[in-house]
N, C-alpha and C positions, 0 to 999 in steps of 0.2 A: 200628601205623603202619609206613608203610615203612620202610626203610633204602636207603640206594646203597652199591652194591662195584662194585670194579672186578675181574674176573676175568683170568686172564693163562695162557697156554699159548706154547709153542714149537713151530715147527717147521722141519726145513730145506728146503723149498721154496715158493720166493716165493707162485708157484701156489696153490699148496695152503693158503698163508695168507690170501691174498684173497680165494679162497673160501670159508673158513670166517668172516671176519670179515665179508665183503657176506652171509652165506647166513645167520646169526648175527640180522644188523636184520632181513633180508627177514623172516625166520619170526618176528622182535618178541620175540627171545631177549633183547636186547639192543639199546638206544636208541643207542648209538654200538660201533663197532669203533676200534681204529689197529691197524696194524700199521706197527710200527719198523723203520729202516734196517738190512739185514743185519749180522750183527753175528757173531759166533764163540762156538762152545758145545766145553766141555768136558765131557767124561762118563767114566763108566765103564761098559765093556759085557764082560760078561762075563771081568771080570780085567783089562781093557785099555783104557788110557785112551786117548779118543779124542777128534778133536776134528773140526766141520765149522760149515758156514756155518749160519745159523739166524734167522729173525725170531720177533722175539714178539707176539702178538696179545695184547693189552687191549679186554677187554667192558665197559662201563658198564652193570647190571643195576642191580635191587632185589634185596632181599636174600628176596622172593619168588620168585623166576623162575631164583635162581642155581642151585639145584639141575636144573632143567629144561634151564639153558642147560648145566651140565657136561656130562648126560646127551646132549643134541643133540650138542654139540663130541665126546664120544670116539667115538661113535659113527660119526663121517667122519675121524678123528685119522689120521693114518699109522703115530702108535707106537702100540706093543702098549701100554707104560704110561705113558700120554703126563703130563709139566706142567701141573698143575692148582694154582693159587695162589690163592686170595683175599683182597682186602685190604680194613676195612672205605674209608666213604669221607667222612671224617669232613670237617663246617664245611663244607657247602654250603649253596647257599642254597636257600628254600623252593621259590621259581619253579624251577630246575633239578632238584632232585626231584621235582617237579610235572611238570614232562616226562619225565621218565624214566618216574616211574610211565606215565604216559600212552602214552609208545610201547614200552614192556612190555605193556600190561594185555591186547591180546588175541592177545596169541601164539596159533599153530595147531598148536604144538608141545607137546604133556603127557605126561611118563615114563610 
């Protein structure tokens, strides 16, 4: 049976988050995107902490489709080793799963 997760990556340009979250439904990776208000990320890169703007992108998948959908999202990422989280997605309800499945099930996207 299925499951719902929500999936979650970062990145610092708005752009660039829009399009992987509209590009995400389009291809039926994913039944919803959000992408959150700019927000500030701290890192370390190579020795040195840094810090810059950043939105996060949240996937509502199945727990079918999430490997598919990580593989589509790095593959247009801007990081080399980009923010891959999953969370499961627990206490929903049947009808809301029932749609997810539904605009998941014929993705055009397969790794």
């Amino acid at each position: 049976m299925a499951g719902i997760v929500i999936a979650q990556t970062t990145v610092n340009d708005e752009a660039k988050a829009y399009e992987i979250a509209q590009g995400a439904v389009e291809a039926r990776l994913s039944a919803a995107a959000d992408v959150e208000a700019r927000m500030t990320l701290f890192r370390r890169d190579n020795g040195t902490l840094r810090h810059e703007r950043g939105y996060r992108v949240s996937f509502t998948t199945t727990t079918e489709r999430v490997a598919d959908l990580e593989a589509w999202v790095h593959e247009r990422h801007p990081y080399r080793v980009p923010q891959w989280i999953v969370l499961p997605a627990a206490g929903t309800t049947q009808g809301y799963l029932d749609r997810v499945v539904k605009e998941t099930a014929s993705g055009r996207y397969s790794s």
